[in-house]
N, C-alpha and C positions, 0 to 999 in steps of 0.2 A: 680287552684293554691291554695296552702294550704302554710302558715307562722308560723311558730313557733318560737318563744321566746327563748331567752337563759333562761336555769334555774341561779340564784343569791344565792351563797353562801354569806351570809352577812358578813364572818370575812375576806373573799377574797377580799370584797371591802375594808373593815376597813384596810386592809394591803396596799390597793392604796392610799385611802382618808388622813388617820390619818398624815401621814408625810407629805404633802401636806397642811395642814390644819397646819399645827405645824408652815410649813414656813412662809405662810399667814399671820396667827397673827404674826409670829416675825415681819416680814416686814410691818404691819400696826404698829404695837406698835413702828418700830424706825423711822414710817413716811417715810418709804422708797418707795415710789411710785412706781417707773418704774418695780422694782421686784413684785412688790404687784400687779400689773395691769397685766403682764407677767405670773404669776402662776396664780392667778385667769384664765388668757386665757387658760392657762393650763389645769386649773380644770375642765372649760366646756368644752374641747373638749374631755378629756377621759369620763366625763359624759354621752356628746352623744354618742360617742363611743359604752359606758358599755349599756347604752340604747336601744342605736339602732342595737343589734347584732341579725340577723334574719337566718334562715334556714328556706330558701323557696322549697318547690316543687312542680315543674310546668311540666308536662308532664313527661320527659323521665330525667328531669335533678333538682337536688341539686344543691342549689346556696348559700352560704354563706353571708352572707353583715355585715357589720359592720358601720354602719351609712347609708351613700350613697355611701360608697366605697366595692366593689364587691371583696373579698377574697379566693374566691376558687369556684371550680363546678366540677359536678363529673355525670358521668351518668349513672343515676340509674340502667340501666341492663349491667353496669362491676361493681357493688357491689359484689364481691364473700361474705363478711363475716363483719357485725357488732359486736364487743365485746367491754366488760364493762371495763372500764379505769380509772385510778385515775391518770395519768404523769401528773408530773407538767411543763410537756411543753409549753412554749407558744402554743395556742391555739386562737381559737374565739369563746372564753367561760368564762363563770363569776362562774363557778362551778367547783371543783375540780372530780364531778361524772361524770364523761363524757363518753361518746360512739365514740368507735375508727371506722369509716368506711372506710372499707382496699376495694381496687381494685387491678390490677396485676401492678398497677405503683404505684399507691401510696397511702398515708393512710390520712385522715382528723379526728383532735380531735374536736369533738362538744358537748354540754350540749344542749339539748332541755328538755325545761319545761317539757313537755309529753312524755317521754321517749316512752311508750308502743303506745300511739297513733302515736306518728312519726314513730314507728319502722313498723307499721300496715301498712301505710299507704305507706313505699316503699316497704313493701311484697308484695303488692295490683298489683305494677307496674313490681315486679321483685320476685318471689315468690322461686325464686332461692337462695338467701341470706341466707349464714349461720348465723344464728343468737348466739353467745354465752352469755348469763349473766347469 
């Protein structure tokens, strides 16, 4: 089993954090509790979220996770074709660089830290995979 990391664009967080953080302080400066303890819960859980996004592969199959909540799976020898992606599509990625993995049904947007090692590494299992970047 091999795990790989979302790669993190740090202005991508800044665009989640920053307005979050703005409400925070309001809500502690007018002593407003119940909101202030409510975004805080907020903030940790896209935290773990943005943390915990993994691209696992174990055998024949792609697994997605995003914390402990499992997101998508795809198996690896109906991979026709990897290419390189900038959508700003919701995705389960902290990076705007992303690799689109297409099959005959459907496509999954991911950012893995190691692009060339991850991409190596479902060649290995599916040596079939067009690869475009």
């Amino acid at each position: 089993m091999k795990i790989y990391k979302s790669k993190v664009d740090i202005w991508l967080v800044a665009i989640i954090f920053v307005p979050l953080g703005f409400a925070v302080y309001h809500a502690f400066q007018e002593k407003d509790w119940i909101p202030f303890g409510g975004l805080l819960i907020v903030i940790l859980l896209i935290l773990y979220a943005c943390i915990g996004i993994k691209y696992i592969i174990e055998n024949d199959m792609l697994s997605v996770k995003i914390g402990f909540f499992p997101t998508g799976k795809v198996k690896i020898s109906e991979i026709i074709r990897i290419e390189k992606s900038y959508s700003p599509l919701s995705a389960p990625a902290l990076s705007i660089q992303r690799l689109e993995i297409i099959t005959h049904e459907k496509s999954l947007l991911i950012s893995p830290e190691n692009r060339k090692e991850f991409i190596n590494e479902l060649l290995k299992i599916n040596s079939n995979i067009e690869v475009k970047l």
